[in-house]
C-alpha positions in Angstrom: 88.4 -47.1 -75.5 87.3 -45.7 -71.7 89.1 -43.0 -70.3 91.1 -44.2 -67.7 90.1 -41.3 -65.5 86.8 -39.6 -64.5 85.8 -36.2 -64.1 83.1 -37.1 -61.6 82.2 -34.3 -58.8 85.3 -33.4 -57.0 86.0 -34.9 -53.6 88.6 -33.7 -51.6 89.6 -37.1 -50.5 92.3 -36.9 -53.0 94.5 -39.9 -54.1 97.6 -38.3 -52.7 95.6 -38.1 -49.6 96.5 -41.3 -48.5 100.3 -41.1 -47.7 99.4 -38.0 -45.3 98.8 -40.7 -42.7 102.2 -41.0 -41.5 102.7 -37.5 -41.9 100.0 -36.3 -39.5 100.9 -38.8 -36.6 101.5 -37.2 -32.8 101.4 -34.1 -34.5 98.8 -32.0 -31.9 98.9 -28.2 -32.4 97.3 -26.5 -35.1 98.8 -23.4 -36.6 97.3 -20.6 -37.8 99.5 -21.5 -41.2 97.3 -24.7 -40.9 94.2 -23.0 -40.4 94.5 -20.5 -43.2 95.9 -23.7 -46.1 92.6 -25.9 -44.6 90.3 -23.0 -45.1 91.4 -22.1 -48.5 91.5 -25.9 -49.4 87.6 -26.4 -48.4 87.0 -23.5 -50.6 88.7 -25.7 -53.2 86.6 -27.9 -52.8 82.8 -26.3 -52.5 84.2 -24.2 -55.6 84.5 -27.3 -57.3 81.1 -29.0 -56.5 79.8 -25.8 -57.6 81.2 -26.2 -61.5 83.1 -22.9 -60.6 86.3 -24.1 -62.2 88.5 -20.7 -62.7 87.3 -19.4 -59.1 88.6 -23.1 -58.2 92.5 -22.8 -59.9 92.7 -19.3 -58.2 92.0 -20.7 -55.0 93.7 -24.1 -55.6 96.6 -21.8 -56.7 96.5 -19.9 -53.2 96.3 -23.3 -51.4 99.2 -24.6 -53.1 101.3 -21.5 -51.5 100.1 -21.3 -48.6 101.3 -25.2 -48.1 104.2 -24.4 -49.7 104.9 -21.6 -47.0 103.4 -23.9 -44.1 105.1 -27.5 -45.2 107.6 -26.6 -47.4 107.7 -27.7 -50.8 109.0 -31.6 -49.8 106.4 -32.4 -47.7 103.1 -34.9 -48.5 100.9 -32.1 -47.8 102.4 -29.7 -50.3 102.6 -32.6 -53.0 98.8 -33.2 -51.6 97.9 -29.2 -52.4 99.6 -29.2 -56.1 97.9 -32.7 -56.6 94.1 -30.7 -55.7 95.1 -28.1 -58.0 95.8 -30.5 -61.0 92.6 -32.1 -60.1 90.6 -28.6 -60.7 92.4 -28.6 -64.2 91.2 -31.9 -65.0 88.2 -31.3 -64.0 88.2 -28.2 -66.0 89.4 -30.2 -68.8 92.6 -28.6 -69.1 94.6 -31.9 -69.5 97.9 -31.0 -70.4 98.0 -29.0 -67.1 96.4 -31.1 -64.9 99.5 -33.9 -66.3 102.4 -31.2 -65.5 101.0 -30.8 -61.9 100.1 -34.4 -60.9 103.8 -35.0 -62.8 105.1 -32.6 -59.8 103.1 -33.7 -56.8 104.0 -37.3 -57.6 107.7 -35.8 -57.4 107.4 -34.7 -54.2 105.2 -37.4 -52.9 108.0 -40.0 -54.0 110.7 -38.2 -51.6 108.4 -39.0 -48.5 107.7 -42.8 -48.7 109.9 -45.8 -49.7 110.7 -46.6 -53.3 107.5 -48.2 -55.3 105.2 -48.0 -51.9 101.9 -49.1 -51.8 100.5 -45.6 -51.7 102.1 -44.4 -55.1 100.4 -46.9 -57.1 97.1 -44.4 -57.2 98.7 -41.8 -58.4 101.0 -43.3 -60.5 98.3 -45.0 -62.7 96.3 -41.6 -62.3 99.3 -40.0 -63.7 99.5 -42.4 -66.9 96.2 -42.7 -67.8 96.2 -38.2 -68.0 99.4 -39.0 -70.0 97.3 -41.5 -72.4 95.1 -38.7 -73.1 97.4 -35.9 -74.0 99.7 -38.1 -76.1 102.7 -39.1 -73.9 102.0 -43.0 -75.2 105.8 -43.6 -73.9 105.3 -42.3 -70.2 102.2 -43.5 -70.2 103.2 -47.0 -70.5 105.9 -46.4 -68.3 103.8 -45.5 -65.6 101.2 -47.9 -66.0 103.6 -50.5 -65.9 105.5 -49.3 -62.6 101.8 -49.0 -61.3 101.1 -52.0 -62.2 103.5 -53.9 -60.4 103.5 -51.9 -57.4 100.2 -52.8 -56.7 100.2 -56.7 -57.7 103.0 -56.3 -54.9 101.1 -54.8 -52.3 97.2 -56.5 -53.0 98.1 -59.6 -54.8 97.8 -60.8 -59.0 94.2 -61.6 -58.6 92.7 -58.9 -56.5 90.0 -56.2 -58.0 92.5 -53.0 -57.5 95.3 -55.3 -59.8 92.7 -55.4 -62.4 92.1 -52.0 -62.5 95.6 -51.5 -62.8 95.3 -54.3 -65.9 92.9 -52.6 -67.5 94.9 -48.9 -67.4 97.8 -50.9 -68.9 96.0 -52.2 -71.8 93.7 -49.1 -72.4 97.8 -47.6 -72.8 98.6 -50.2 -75.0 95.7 -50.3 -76.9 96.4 -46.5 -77.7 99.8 -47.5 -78.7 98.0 -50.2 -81.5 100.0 -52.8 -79.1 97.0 -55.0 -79.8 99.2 -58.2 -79.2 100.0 -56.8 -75.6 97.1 -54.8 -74.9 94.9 -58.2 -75.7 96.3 -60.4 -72.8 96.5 -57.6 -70.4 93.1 -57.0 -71.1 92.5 -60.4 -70.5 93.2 -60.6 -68.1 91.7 -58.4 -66.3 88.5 -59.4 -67.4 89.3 -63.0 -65.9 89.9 -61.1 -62.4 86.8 -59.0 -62.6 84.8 -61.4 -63.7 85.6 -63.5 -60.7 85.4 -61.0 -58.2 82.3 -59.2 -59.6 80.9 -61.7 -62.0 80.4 -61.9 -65.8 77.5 -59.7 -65.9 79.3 -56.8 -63.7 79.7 -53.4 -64.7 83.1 -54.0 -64.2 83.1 -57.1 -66.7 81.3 -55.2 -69.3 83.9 -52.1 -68.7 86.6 -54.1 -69.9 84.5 -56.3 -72.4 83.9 -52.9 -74.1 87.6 -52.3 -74.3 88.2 -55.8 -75.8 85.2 -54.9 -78.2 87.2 -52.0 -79.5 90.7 -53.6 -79.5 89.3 -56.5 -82.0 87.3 -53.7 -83.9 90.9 -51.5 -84.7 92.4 -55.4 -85.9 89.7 -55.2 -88.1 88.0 -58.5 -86.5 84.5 -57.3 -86.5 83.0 -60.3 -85.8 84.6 -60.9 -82.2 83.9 -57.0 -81.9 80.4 -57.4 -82.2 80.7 -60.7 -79.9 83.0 -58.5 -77.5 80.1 -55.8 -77.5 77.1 -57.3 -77.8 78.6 -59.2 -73.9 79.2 -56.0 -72.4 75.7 -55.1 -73.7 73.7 -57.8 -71.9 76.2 -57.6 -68.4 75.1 -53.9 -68.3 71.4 -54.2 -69.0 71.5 -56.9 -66.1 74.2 -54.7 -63.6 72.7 -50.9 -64.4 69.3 -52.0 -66.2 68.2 -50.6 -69.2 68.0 -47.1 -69.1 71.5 -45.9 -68.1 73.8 -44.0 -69.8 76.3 -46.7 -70.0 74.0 -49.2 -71.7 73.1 -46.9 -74.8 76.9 -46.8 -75.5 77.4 -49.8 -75.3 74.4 -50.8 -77.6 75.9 -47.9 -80.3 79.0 -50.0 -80.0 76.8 -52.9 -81.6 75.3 -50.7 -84.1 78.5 -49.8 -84.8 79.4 -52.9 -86.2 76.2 -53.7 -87.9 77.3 -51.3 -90.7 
C-alpha cells in the first residue's frame, strides 16, 4: 500500500503555512526577533535541499526557539516552526519524531482557528498518515476520519482534495485489515479521481494500486491482478513507460503471476 506521505525535496511552503494568513494581516513592522527566526528558517530550508539532515534539526531546533521567544508558544507561527522541524525528521526518516512534533504543532495550530477549519484538514491527514507508518492504527484512523470530513465540508464530496482525503482513509484501514471498509472508501475515491482526472490518470492508477493490494491481502488474486494490471496500463499512458512508478506497478503484476 502507498505511503500516504512523501519525502520529496523540502519546500518551506509548509502545510501549516496556510493558517498564517490571518495571522500576518495589518501587521507592518518587522522586528529584529523576526529577522533573526526568518533567517534561521531559510537556513532550514537550503539545509534541507542540500540532503544536510542533522545540520537541518540543529537549525530547525534553533528556529523553533527563537519563534517560541518571538510568538510565544500559542501562536500559528510557533506551531508553523515546530511543524518545519518535524518535517526535517521526516525527511530524515526519523518517523516516530517527526509524529510527536507534527502531534504538537497541530496542538497549537488548533487554539488559533475555529474547531474543524478548513485549514486543519492538511495537517490533520498529514498527521495520520505519519501515525499509519509508525503503528498508531487507532489515531490514525482517528485522524483520517476527522480529516476527512473537514474537508468534504469545506471543498465538497466529489472534489479531487476529498479523494485524497478517501484514499488516506482507506490506505488506514487497509493497514488495520479493515478490508470491508477500506474497499468502499477506496472506491470511492477512485470514482472521484477518475472523473476529475480520468481513468488513465496517475491519480486513478495510485488508488487502483491500492485496490490491487487490498484484494491481494483477501487472498482474491484474480481481481488483484485485474486491479494491477489497470493501474499498469493508466500509468504507461499518464507517465509513459520508463518511470519509476510504471516498473512498480508492473512488479505488482508479476507479483501475482507466481
Amino acid at each position: 500500500m502507498p505511503a500516504v506521505h512523501t519525502k520529496e525535496a523540502f519546500v518551506k511552503t509548509h502545510i501549516f503555512a496556510v493558517a498564517l494568513v490571518s495571522t500576518f494581516a495589518g501587521v507592518s513592522a518587522t522586528t529584529a526577533k523576526e529577522v533573526t527566526y526568518e533567517a534561521l528558517s531559510a537556513e532550514v530550508t537550503a539545509l534541507c535541499e542540500k540532503g544536510k539532515f542533522p545540520e537541518a534539526v540543529k537549525k530547525a531546533g534553533e528556529a523553533l526557539r527563537a519563534a517560541r521567544a518571538t510568538f510565544g508558544s500559542n501562536d500559528a507561527r510557533f506551531a508553523t516552526a515546530q511543524a518545519d522541524l518535524a518535517h526535517v525528521y521526516e525527511l530524515q526518516g526519523n518517523l516516530p519524531l517527526a509524529a510527536s512534533n507534527y502531534a504538537i504543532g497541530l496542538r497549537v495550530l488548533e487554539k488559533t482557528v475555529a474547531p474543524n477549519h478548513a485549514d486543519l484538514a492538511d495537517p490533520i491527514i498529514h498527521l495520520a498518515g505519519l501515525y499509519r507508518e509508525t503503528g498508531r492504527l487507532v489515531d490514525a484512523e482517528k485522524l483520517a476520519q476527522r480529516g476527512l470530513e473537514i474537508r468534504e465540508k469545506a471543498v465538497g464530496p466529489d472534489h479531487a482534495d476529498t479523494a485524497s482525503a478517501l484514499q488516506n482513509l482507506g490506505t488506514v484501514l487497509f493497514s488495520e485489515a479493515k478490508f470491508d471498509q477500506a474497499e468502499p472508501t477506496l472506491q470511492r475515491a477512485l470514482t472521484i479521481r477518475s472523473k476529475i482526472f480520468g481513468s488513465n490518470s496517475a491519480e486513478a492508477a495510485n488508488t487502483l494500486i491500492s485496490l490491487g493490494a487490498l484484494e491481494r491481502e483477501r487472498v482474491h488474486y484474480p481481481e488483484a491482478e485485474a486491479r494491477y494490471r489497470r493501474a499498469l496500463a493508466a500509468r504507461e499512458i499518464a507517465l509513459g513507460p520508463n518511470e519509476p512508478d510504471v516498473a512498480n506497478a508492473l512488479n505488482s503484476v508479476a507479483l501475482m503471476l507466481f
